[in-house]
C-alpha positions in Angstrom: -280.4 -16.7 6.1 -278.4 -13.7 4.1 -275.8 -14.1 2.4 -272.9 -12.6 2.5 -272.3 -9.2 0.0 -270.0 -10.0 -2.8 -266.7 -7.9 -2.4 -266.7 -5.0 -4.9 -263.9 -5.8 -7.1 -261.7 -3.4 -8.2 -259.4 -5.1 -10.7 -260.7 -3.7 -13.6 -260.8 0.0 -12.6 -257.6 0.5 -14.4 -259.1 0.1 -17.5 -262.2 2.3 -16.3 -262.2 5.8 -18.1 -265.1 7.5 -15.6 -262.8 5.6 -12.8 -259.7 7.2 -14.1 -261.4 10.5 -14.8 -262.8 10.9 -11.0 -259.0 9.8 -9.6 -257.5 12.6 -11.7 -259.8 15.1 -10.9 -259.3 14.4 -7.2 -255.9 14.9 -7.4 -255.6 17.9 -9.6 -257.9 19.3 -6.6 -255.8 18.3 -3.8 -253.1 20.1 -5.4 -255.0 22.9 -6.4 -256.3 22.8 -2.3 -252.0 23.0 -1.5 -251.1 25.4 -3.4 -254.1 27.8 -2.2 -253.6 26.5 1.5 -251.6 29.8 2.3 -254.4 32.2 1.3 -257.0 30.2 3.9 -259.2 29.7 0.7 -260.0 25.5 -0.8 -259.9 25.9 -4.5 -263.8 25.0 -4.7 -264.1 28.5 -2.8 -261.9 30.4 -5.5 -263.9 29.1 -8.4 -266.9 31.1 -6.8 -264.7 33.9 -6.4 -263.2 33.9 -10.0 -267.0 33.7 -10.8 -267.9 36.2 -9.4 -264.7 38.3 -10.4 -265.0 38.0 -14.1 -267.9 39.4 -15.1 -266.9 42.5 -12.8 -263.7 42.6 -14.3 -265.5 42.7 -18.2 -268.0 45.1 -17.1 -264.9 47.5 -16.0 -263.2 46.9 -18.9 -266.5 47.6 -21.0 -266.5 51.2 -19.0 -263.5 51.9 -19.7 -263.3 51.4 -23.2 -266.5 53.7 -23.7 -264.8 56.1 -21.9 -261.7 56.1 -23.5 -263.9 56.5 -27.0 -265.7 59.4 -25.2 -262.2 61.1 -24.7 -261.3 60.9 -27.7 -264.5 62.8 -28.8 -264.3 65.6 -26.5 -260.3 65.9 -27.8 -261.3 66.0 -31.3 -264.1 68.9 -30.2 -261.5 70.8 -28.7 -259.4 70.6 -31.5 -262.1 71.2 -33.9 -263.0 74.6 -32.0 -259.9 76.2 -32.2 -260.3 75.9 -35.9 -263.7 77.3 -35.6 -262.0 80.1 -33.9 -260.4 81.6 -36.7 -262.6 82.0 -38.9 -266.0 81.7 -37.1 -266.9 78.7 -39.0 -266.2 74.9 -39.6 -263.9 74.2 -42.8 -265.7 71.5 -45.3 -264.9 68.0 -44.4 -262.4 67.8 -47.4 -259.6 65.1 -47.4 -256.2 64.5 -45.9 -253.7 66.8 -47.8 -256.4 69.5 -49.1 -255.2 73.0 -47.5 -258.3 74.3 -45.4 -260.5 71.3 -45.0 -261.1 70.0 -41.4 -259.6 66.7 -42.1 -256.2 68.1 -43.1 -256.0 70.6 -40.3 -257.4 68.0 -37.4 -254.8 65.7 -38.4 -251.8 68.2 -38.1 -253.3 69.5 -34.9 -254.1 66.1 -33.0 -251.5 63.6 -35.0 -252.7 61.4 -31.7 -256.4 60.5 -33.3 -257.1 59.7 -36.8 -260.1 61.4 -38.8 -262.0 59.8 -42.0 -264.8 61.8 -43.8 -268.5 61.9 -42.3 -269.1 58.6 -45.3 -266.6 56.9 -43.6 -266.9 54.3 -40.7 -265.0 54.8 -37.3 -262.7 51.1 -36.6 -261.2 52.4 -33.4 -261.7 54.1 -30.5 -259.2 56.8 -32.2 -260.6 56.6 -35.6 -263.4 59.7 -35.5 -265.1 60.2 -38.2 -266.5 64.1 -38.8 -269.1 65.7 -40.8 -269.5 69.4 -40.6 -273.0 71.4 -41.7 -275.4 74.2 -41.3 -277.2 73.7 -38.7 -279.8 75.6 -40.6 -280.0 78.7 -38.8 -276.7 80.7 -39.3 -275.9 79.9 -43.1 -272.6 78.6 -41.8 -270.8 75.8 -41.3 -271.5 75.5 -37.6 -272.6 72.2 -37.0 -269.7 69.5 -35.8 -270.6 65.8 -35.7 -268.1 63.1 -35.0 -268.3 59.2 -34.3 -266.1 57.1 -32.3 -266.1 53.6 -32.2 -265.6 52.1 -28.6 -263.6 48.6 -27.8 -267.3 47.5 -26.1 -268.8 47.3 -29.7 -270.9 51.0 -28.9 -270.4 54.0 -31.1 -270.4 57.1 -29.6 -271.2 60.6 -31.2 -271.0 63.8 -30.3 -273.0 66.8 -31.8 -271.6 70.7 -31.1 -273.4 74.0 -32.4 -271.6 76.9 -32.4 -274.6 79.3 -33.2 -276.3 80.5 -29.8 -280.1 80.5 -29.3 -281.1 76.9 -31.6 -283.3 75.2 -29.2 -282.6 71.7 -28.8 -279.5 72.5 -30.9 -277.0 74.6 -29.6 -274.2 73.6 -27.5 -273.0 70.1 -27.0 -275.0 66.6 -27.4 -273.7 62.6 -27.2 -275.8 60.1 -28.1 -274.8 56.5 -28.8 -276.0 53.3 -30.7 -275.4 49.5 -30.0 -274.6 48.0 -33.4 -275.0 49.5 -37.2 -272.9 51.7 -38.7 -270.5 54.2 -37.1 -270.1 57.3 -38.9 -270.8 60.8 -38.6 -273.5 60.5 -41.7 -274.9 57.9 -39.2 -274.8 60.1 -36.2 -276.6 62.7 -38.2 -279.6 60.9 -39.1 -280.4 60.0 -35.4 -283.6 61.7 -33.7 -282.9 65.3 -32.5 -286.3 66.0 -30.6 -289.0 64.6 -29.8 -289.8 61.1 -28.0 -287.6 59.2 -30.4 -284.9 62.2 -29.4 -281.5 60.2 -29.3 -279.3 63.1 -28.3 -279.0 63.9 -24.4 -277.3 67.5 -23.2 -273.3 67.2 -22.0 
């Protein structure tokens, strides 16, 4: 004959952390469950959705940080050109303060963004730093580069040549790295042609 089970006994649950653990998380749930009971949705159901949500939400915010750090390129280039304008030709880099040096004049024409020399490393989205040259084929400064650093970790540049007829050269070019150093001297030292090419048409 069988004998009876032994009644589970439950005395000592108090003193049980897993017990206690289990208890609490059933009734942090059950409160979660009320306070989502007017959206129709059980809080197990809005984990999934918040998982599913975040990583959409980052990859937005990603986006939009790298486009933010494009605009601020394309600004800078329109500033740059109107100082190409005058005198058919890019000033020399220079520094903040020195009369007739792209630095000085971008920063009194776009006080919104801040420019550091082409050795310098863009921080910010609004931190560009510029490097003009010759491009080699106009015995000019014609040759923009600037570098913008986006909140997504990427640093953008942007290439423009102001001298017509450069194949592969002339007009505008972006290209953009993942890690390493953001600068225009760094921007300058990426692939121009070729299958290594770096530089894609705007």
């Amino acid at each position: 004959m069988k004998s009876n089970p032994t009644p589970l006994d439950l005395n000592g649950t108090g003193y049980c952390a897993s017990f206690n653990f289990r208890r609490t998380a059933r009734a942090v749930t059950r409160l979660y469950d009320m306070a989502l009971k007017e959206s129709g949705i059980r809080s197990t159901q809005f984990a999934i959705l918040v998982g599913i949500a975040i990583p959409a939400f980052l990859g937005a915010r990603k986006r939009a940080q790298d486009t933010a750090s494009k605009s601020n390129l394309r600004n800078a280039l329109a500033t740059a050109q109107t100082i190409y304008t005058d005198a058919q030709a890019y000033e020399a880099v220079g520094a903040i303060g020195t009369a007739k040096t792209m630095l000085d004049d971008l920063t009194q024409e776009e006080p919104s963004l801040k420019f550091v020399a082409n050795t310098a490393v863009s921080g910010t989205a609004k931190e560009i730093s510029v490097l003009t040259k010759d491009s080699g084929s106009a015995g000019s400064l014609d040759e923009l580069l600037i570098a913008s650093l986006s909140g997504s970790g990427k640093c953008f540049f942007l290439r423009h040549v102001n001298s017509s007829g450069v194949a592969g050269m002339s007009g505008d070019y972006i290209a953009q790295t993942s890690g390493g150093t953001c600068s225009a001297d760094a921007g300058a030292a990426l692939p121009t042609s070729g299958v290594t090419n770096a530089w894609s048409s705007l």
